[in-house]
C-alpha positions as CSV (number, residue, x, y, z in Angstrom):
1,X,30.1,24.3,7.3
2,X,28.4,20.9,5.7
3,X,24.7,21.6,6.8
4,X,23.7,19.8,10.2
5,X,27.0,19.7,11.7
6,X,27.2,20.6,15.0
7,X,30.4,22.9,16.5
8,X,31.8,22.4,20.0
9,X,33.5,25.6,21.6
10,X,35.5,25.5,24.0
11,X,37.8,28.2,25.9
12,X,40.1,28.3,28.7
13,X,42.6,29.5,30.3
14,X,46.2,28.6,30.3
15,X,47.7,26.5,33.6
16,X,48.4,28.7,36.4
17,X,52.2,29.7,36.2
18,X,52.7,28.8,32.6
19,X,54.1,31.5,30.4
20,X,51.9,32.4,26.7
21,X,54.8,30.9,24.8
22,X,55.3,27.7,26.7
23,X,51.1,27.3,26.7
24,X,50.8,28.1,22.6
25,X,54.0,25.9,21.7
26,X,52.4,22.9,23.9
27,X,48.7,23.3,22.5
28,X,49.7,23.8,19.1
29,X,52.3,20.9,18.6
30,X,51.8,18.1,21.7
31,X,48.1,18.4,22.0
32,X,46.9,17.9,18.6
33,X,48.3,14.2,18.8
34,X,45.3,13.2,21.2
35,X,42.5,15.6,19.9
36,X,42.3,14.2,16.3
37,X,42.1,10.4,17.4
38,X,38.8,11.7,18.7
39,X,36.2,9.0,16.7
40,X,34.4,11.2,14.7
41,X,35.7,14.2,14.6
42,X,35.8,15.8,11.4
43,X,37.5,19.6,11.4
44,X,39.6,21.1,14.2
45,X,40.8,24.7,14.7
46,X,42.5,26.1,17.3
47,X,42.7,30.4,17.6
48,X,45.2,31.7,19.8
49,X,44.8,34.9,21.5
50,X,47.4,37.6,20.1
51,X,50.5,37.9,21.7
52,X,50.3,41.3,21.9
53,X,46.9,41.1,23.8
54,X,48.8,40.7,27.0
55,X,50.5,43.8,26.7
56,X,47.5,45.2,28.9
57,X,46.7,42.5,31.0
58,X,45.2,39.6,31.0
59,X,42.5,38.6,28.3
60,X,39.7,36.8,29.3
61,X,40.7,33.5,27.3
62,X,44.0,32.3,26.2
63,X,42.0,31.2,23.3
64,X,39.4,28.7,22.2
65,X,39.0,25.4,20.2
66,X,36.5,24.4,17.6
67,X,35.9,20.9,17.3
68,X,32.8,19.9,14.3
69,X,30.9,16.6,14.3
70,X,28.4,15.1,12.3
71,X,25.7,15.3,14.7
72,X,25.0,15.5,19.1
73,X,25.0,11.7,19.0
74,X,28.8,11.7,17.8
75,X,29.9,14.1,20.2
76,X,27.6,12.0,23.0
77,X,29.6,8.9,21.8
78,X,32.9,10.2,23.3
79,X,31.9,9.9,26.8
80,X,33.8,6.8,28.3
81,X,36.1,5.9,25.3
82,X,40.0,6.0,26.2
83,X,40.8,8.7,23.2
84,X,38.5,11.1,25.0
85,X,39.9,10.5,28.4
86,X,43.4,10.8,26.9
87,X,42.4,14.2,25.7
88,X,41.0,15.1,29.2
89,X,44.3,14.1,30.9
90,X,46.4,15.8,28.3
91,X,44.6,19.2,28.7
92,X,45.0,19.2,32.9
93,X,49.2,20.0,31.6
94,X,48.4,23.2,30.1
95,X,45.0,24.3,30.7
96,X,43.5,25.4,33.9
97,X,40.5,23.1,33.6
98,X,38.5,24.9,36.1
99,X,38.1,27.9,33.5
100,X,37.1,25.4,30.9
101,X,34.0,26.8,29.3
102,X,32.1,24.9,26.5
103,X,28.9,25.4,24.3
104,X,27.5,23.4,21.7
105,X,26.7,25.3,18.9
106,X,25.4,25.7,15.3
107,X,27.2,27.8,12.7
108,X,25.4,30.6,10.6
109,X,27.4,31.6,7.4
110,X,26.6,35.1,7.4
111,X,29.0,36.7,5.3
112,X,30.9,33.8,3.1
113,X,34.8,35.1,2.0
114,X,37.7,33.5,2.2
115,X,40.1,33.3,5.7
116,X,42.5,35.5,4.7
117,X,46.1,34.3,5.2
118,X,48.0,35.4,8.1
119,X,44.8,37.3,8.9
120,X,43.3,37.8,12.3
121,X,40.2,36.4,14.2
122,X,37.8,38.1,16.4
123,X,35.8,36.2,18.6
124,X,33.0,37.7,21.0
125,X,31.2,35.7,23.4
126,X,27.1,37.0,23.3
127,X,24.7,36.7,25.8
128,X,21.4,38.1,24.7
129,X,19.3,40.9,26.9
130,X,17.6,39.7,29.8
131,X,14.0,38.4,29.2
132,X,14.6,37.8,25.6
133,X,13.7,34.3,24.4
134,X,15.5,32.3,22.8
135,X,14.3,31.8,19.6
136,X,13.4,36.0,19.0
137,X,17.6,36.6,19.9
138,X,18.4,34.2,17.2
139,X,16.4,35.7,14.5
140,X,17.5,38.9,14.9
141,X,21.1,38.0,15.3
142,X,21.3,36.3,12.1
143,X,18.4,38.3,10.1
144,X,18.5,41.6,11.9
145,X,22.0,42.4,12.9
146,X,23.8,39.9,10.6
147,X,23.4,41.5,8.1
148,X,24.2,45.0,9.4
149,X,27.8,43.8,10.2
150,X,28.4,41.8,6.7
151,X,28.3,45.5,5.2
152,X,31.1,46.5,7.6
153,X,33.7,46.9,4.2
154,X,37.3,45.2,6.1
155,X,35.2,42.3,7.6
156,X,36.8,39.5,5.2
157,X,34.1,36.8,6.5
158,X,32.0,36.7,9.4
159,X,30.0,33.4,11.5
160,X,27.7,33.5,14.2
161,X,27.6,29.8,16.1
162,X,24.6,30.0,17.8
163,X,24.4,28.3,21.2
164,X,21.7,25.0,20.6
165,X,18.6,25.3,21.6
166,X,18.7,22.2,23.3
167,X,20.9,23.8,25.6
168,X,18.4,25.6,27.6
169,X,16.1,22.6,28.2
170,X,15.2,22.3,32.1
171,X,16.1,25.2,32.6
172,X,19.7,25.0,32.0
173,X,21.6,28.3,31.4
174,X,25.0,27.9,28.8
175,X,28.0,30.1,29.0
176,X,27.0,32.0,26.3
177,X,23.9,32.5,23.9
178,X,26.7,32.5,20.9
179,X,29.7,33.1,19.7
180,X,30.1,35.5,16.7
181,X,34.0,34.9,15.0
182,X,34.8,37.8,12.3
183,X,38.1,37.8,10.1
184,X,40.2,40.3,8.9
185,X,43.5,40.7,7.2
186,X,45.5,42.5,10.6
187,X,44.8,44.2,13.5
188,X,45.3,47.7,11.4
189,X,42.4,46.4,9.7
190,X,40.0,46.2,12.8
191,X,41.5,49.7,13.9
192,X,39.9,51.0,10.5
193,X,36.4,49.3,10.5
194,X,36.2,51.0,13.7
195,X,35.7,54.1,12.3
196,X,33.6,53.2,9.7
197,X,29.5,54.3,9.7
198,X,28.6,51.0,9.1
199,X,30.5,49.7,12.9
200,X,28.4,52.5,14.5
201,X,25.3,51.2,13.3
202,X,26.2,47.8,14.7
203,X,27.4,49.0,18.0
204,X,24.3,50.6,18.7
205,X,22.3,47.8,17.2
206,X,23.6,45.7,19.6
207,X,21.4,47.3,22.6
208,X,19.0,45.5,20.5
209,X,19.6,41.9,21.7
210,X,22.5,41.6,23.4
211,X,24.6,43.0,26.6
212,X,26.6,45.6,26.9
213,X,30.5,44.9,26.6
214,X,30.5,41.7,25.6
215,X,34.0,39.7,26.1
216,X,36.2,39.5,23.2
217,X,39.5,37.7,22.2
218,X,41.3,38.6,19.4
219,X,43.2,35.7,17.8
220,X,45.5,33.9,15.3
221,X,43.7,30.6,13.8
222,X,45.6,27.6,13.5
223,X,43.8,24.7,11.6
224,X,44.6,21.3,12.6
225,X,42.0,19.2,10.9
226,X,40.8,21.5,7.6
């Protein structure tokens, strides 16, 4: 990530009554059209939730979308233009906007490798332990526990987007503290880091800073703006 950029996340749920296939083909090869005449966009990825996540019911998100900009100011300068509107309209024909969730974050690079191709993409969705501030559940995300999970040995690259700061002014209380998005090159590969020493530390780490069972999607990434 080019340092200050600032990530939007968004995830969602498909449109009541709309089958995976139909939602995935739809979001991958009609929506894209409106998204990237966004002014100032500057990288978009979408990550699809498995298939074969639905084999056991429904996951919490169909997926999520990561949309980077320069700065807060660019992504404020979409309110009220036609190309953002166009994108709002578009996404009430395969999203089921009241699930809509989004946070505004900022990415921390904690272990840098490549995306493997054809890999897979977990994303978890952190909230950090009640009474913990802010700024101490940051630190010892990226400092503390960062580190632990880099030395998981099948983890190809790992990011933690941290939810902005300026998020919790007034009061407010985002969806999520964070997002934390690890890659790896298949689903076998998960199966084996989670049986490795190194996982176990990080699980119980996690009692740390964050709470228990946090929601997860595991996904196929789709770059649309690199």
């Amino acid at each position: 990530m080019i340092s200050g950029m600032v990530k939007a996340v968004s995830f969602f749920k498909r449109k009541a009554g709309m089958s995976v296939d139909a939602f995935q083909a739809y979001w991958r090869t009609a929506h894209p059209e409106v998204v990237v005449k966004l002014p100032g966009i500057r990288r978009y990825v979408q990550s699809h939730t498995l298939p074969s996540a639905y084999r056991k019911g429904e996951p919490v998100y169909d997926g999520i979308a990561e949309l980077w900009f320069d700065d807060t100011g660019a992504m404020r300068a979409l309110a009220g233009t036609a190309a953002y509107a166009t994108v709002q309209a578009d996404e009430a024909r395969f999203i089921e906007r009241s699930t809509m969730g989004l946070i505004i974050t900022e990415e921390h690079v904690v272990k840098d490798g490549a995306v493997p191709a054809d890999g897979v993409k977990n994303v978890e969705f952190v909230t950090r332990k009640p009474g913990m501030e802010v700024d101490r559940f940051q630190q010892y995300w990226y400092r503390v526990h960062g580190p632990l999970a880099a030395r998981i040995p099948v983890v190809r690259r790992y990011v933690q987007s941290h939810t902005r700061r300026a998020a919790y002014e007034a009061g407010r209380a985002p969806g999520y503290d964070g997002v934390a998005i690890t890659w790896f090159d298949d689903t076998q590969a998960m199966r084996v880091s989670a049986a490795t020493p190194e996982y176990a530390r990080v699980r119980a780490d996690e009692a740390n800073f964050i709470t228990p069972d946090p929601p997860f999607i595991i996904t196929k990434e789709h770059p649309i703006i690199a």
